[in-house]
C-alpha positions as CSV (number, residue, x, y, z in Angstrom):
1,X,3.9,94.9,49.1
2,X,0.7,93.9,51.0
3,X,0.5,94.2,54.6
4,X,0.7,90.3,55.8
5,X,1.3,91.5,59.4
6,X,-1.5,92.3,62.1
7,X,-1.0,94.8,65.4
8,X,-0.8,91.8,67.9
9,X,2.3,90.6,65.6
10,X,3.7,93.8,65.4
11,X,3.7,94.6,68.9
12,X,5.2,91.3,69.5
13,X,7.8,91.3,66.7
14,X,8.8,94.9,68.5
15,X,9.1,93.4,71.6
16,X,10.9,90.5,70.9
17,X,13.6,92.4,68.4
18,X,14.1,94.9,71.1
19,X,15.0,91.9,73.8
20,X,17.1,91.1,71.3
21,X,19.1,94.2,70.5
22,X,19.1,94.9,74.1
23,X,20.7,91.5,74.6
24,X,23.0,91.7,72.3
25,X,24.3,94.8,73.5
26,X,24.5,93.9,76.6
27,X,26.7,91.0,75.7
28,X,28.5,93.1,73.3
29,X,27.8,90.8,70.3
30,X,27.1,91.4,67.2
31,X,24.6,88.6,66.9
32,X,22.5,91.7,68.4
33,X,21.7,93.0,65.2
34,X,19.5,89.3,64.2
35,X,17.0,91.8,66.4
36,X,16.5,93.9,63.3
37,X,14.6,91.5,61.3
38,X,12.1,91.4,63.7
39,X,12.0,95.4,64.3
40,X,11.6,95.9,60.7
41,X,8.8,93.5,59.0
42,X,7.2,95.5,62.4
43,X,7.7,98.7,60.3
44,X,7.0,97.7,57.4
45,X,4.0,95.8,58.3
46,X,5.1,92.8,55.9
47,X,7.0,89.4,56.7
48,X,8.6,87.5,53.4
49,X,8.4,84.3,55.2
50,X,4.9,83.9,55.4
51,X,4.3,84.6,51.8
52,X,5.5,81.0,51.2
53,X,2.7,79.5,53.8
54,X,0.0,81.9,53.1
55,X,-0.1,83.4,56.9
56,X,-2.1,86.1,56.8
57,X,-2.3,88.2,60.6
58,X,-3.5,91.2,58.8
59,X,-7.0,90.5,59.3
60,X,-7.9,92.3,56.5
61,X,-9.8,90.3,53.3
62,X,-8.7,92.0,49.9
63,X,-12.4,93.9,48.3
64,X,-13.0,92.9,45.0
């Protein structure tokens, strides 16, 4: 897998799936756990959904 995921995205997608575990723990729902997704194409560095549009936050231009 490429990396299709920049540090500004990262650091947001941590962010934002934190807020949501946290919520949802909070609440004591399981909808908590949607926080994941966010958490891990963080980690991983890659997001399937923007293989379909081409989004590239990497920054980083493939050398031939």
């Amino acid at each position: 897998m490429k990396t299709n995921v920049g540090t500004i995205d990262r650091i947001l997608r941590i962010v934002i799936g934190c807020a949501i575990l946290g919520a949802g723990y909070a609440l004591k729902s399981w909808w908590g756990l949607v926080g994941l997704v966010p958490l891990l194409t963080a980690a991983f560095g890659y997001c399937p959904a923007y293989l379909p549009f081409g989004i590239n936050t990497c920054g980083l231009k493939d050398k031939e």
